[in-house]
TORBA-12976 format. One record per atom (N, C-alpha, C, O, CB): chain; residue number from 1; x, y, z; residue in one letter. Coordinates in steps of 0.1 Angstrom, whole numbers. Glycine has a CB too. Example, Ala and Ser with C-alpha at 12.3 -4.5 7.8 and 13.67 -1.06 7.14 Angstrom:
! residues 2
<titi c="A" k="1" c1="132" c2="-57" c3="78" r="a"/>
<titi c="A" k="1" c1="123" c2="-45" c3="78" r="a"/>
<titi c="A" k="1" c1="132" c2="-33" c3="78" r="a"/>
<titi c="A" k="1" c1="142" c2="-33" c3="85" r="a"/>
<titi c="A" k="1" c1="113" c2="-45" c3="90" r="a"/>
<titi c="A" k="2" c1="128" c2="-22" c3="71" r="s"/>
<titi c="A" k="2" c1="137" c2="-11" c3="71" r="s"/>
<titi c="A" k="2" c1="129" c2="0" c3="79" r="s"/>
<titi c="A" k="2" c1="134" c2="11" c3="80" r="s"/>
<titi c="A" k="2" c1="141" c2="-6" c3="57" r="s"/>
This chain:
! residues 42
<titi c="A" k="1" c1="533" c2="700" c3="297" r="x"/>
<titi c="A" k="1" c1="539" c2="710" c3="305" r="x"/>
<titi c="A" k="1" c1="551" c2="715" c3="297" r="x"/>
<titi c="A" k="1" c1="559" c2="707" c3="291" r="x"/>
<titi c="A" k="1" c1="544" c2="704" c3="319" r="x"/>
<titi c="A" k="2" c1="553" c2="730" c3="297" r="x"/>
<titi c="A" k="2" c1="561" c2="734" c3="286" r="x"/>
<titi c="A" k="2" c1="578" c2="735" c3="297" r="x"/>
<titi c="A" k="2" c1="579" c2="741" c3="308" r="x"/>
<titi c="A" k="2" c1="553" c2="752" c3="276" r="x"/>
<titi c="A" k="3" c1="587" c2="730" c3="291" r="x"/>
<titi c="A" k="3" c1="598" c2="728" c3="298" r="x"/>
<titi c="A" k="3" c1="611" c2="737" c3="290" r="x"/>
<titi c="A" k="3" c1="623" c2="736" c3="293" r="x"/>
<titi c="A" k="3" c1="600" c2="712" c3="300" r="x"/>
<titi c="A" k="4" c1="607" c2="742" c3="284" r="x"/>
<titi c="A" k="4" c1="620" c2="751" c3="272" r="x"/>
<titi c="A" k="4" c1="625" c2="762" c3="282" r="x"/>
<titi c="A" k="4" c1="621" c2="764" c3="294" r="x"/>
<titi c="A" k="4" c1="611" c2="760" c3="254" r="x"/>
<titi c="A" k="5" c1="634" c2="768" c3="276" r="x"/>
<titi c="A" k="5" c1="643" c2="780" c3="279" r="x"/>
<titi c="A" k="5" c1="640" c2="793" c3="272" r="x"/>
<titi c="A" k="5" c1="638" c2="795" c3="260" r="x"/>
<titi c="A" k="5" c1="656" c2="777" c3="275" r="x"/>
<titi c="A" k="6" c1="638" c2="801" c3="283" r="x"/>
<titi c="A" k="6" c1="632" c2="809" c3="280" r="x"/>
<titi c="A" k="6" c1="644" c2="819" c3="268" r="x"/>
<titi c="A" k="6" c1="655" c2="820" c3="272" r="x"/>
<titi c="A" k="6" c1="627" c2="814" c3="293" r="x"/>
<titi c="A" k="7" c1="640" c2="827" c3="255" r="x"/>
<titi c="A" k="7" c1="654" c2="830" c3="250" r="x"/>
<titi c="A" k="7" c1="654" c2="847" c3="248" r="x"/>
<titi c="A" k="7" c1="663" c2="853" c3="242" r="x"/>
<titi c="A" k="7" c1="657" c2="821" c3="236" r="x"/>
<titi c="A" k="8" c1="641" c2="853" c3="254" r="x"/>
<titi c="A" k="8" c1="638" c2="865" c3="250" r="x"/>
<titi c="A" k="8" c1="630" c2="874" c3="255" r="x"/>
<titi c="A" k="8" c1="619" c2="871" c3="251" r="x"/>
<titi c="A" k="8" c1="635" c2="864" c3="241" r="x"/>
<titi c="A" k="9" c1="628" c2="883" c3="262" r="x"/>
<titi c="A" k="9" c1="611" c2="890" c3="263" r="x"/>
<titi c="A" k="9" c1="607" c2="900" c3="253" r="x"/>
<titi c="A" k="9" c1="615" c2="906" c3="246" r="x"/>
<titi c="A" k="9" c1="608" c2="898" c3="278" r="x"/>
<titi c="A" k="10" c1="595" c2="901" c3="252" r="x"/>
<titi c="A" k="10" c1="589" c2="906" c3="243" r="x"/>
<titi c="A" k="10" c1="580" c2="919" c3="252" r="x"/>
<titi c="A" k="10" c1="579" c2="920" c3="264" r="x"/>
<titi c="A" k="10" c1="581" c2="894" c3="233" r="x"/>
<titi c="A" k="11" c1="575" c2="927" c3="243" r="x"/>
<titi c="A" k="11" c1="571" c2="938" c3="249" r="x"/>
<titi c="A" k="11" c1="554" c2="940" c3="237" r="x"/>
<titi c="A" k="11" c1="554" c2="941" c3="225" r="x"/>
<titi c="A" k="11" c1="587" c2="952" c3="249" r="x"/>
<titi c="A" k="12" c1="543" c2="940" c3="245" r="x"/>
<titi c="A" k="12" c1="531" c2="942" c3="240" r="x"/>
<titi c="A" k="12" c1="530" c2="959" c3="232" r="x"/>
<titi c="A" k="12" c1="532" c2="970" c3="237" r="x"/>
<titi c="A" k="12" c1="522" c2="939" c3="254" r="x"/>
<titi c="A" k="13" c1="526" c2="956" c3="219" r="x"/>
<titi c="A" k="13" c1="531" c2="971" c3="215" r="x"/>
<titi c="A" k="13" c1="514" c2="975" c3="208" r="x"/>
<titi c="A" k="13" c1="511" c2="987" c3="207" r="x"/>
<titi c="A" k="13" c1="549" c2="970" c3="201" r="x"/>
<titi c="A" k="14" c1="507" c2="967" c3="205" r="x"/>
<titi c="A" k="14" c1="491" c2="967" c3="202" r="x"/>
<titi c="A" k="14" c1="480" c2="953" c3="204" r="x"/>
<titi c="A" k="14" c1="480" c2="942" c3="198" r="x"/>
<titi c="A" k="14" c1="492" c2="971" c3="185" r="x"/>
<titi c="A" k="15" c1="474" c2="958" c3="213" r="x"/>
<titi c="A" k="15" c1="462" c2="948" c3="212" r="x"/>
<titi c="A" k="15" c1="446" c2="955" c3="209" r="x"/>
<titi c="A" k="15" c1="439" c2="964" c3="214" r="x"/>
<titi c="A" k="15" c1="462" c2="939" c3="228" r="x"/>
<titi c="A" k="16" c1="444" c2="946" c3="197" r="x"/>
<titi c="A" k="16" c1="432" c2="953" c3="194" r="x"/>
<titi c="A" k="16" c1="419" c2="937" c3="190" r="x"/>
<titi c="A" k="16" c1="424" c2="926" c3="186" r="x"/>
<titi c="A" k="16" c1="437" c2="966" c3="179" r="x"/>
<titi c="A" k="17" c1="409" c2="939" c3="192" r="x"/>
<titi c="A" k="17" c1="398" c2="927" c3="187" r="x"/>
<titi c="A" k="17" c1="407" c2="911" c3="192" r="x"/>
<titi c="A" k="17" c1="408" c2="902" c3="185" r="x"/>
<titi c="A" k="17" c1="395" c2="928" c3="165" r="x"/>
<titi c="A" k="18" c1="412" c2="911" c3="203" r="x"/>
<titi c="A" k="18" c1="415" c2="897" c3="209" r="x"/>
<titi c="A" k="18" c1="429" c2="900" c3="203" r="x"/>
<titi c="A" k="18" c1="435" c2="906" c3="212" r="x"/>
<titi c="A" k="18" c1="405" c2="881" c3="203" r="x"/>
<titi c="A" k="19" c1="438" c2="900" c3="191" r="x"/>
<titi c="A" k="19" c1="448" c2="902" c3="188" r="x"/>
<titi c="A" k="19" c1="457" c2="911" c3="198" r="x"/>
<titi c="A" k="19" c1="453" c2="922" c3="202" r="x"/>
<titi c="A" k="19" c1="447" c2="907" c3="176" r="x"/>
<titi c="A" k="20" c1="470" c2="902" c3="202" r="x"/>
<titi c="A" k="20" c1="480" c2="906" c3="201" r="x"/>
<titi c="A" k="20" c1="494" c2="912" c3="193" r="x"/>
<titi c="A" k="20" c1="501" c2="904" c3="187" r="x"/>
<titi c="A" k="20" c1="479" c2="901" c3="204" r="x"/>
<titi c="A" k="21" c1="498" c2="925" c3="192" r="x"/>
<titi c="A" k="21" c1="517" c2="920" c3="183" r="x"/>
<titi c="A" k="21" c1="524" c2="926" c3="194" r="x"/>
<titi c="A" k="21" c1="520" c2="934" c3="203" r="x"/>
<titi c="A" k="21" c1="524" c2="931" c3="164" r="x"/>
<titi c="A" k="22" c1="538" c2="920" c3="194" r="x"/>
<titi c="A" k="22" c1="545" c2="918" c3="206" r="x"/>
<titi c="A" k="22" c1="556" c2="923" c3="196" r="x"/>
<titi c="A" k="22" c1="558" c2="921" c3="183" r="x"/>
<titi c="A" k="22" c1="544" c2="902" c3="215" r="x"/>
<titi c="A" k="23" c1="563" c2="929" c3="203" r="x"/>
<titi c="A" k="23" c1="577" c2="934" c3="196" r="x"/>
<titi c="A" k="23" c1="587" c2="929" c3="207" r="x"/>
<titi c="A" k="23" c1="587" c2="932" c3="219" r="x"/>
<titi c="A" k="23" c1="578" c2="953" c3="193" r="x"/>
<titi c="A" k="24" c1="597" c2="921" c3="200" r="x"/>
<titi c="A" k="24" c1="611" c2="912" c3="208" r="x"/>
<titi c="A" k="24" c1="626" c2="915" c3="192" r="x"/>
<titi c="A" k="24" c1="626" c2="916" c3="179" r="x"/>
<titi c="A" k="24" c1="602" c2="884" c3="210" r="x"/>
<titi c="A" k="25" c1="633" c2="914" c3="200" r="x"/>
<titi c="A" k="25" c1="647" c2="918" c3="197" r="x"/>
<titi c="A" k="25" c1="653" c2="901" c3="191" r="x"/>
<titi c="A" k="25" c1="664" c2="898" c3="184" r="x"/>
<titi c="A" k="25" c1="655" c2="925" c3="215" r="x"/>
<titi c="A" k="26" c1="641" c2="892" c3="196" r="x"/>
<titi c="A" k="26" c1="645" c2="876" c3="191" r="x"/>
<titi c="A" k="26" c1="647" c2="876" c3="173" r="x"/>
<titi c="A" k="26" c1="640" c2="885" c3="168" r="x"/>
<titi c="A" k="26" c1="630" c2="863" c3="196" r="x"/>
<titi c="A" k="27" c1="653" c2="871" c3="168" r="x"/>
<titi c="A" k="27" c1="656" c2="868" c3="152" r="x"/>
<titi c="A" k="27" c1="649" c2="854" c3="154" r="x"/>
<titi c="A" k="27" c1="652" c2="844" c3="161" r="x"/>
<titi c="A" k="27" c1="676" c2="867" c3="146" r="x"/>
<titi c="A" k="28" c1="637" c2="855" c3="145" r="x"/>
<titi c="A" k="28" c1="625" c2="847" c3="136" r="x"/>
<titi c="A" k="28" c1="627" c2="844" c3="128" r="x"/>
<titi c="A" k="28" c1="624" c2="832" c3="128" r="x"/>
<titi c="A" k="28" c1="615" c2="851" c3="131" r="x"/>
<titi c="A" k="29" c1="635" c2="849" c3="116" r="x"/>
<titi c="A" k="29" c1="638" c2="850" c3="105" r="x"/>
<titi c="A" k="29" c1="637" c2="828" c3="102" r="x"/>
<titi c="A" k="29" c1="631" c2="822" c3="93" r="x"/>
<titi c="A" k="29" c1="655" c2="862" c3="106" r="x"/>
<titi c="A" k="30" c1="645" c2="821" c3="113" r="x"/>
<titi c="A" k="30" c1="649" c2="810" c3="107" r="x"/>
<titi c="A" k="30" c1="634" c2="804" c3="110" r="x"/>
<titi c="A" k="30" c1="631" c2="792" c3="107" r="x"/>
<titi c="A" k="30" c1="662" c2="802" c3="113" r="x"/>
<titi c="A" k="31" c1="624" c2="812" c3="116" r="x"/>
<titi c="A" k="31" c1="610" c2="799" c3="116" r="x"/>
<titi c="A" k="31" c1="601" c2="800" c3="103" r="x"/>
<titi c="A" k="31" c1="600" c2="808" c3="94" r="x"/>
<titi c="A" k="31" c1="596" c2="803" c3="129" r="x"/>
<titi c="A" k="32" c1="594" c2="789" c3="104" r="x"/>
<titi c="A" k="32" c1="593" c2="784" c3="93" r="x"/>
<titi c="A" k="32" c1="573" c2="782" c3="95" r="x"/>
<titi c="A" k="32" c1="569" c2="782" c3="107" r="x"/>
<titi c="A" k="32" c1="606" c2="768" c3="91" r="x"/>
<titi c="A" k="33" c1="565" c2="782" c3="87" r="x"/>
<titi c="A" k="33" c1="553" c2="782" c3="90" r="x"/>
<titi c="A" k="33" c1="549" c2="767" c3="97" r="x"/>
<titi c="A" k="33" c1="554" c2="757" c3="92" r="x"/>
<titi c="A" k="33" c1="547" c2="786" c3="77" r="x"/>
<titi c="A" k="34" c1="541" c2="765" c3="107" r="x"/>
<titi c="A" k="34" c1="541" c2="751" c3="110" r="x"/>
<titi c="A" k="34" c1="548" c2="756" c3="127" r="x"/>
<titi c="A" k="34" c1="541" c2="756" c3="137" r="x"/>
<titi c="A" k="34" c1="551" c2="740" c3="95" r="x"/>
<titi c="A" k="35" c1="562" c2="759" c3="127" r="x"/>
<titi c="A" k="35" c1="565" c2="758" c3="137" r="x"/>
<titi c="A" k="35" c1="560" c2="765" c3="153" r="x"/>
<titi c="A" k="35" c1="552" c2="773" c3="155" r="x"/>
<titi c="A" k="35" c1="575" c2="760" c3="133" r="x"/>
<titi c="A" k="36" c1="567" c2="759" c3="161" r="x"/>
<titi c="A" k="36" c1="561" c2="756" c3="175" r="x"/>
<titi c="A" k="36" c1="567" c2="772" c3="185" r="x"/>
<titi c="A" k="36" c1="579" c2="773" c3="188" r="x"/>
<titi c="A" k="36" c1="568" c2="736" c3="182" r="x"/>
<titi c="A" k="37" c1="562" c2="778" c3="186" r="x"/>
<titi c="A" k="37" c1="567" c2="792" c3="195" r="x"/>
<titi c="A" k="37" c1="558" c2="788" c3="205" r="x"/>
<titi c="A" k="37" c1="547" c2="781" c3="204" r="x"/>
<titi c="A" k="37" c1="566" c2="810" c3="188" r="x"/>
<titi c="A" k="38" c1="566" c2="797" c3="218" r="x"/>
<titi c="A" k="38" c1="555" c2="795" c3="230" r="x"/>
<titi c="A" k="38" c1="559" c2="813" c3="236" r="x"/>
<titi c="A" k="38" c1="569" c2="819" c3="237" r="x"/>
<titi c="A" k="38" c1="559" c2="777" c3="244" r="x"/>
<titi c="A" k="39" c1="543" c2="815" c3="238" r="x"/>
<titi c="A" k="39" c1="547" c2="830" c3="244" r="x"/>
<titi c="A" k="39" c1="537" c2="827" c3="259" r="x"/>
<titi c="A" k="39" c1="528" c2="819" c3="261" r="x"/>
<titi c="A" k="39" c1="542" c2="846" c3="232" r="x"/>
<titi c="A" k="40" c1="540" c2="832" c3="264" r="x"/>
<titi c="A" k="40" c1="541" c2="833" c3="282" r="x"/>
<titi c="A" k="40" c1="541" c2="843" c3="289" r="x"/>
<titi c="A" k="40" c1="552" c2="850" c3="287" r="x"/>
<titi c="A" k="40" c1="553" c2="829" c3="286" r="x"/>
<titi c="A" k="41" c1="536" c2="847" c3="296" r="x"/>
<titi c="A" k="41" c1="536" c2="864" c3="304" r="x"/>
<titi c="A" k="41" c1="524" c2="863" c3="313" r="x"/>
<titi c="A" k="41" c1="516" c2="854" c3="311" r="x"/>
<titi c="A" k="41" c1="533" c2="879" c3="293" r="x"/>
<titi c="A" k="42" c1="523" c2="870" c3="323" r="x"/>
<titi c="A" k="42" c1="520" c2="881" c3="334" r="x"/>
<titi c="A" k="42" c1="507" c2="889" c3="327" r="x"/>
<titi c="A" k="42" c1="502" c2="899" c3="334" r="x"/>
<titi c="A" k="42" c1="534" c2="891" c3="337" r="x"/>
């Protein structure tokens, strides 16, 4: 069960062939390949 804080919303800007990209105002910049993001929505 995912228990984190939520730190951002993101806004669905193209989905095409199962793919999502989501455009968010969050700074990525410090993740690192490997790491753990959780996206969540309606």
């Amino acid at each position: 069960m995912f228990t984190g804080i939520v730190q951002n919303l993101g806004k669905v800007v193209k989905y095409s062939n199962g793919e999502l990209e989501i455009s968010t105002l969050l700074d990525l910049s410090y993740c690192k390949i490997g790491s753990s993001i959780c996206c969540n929505g309606v």
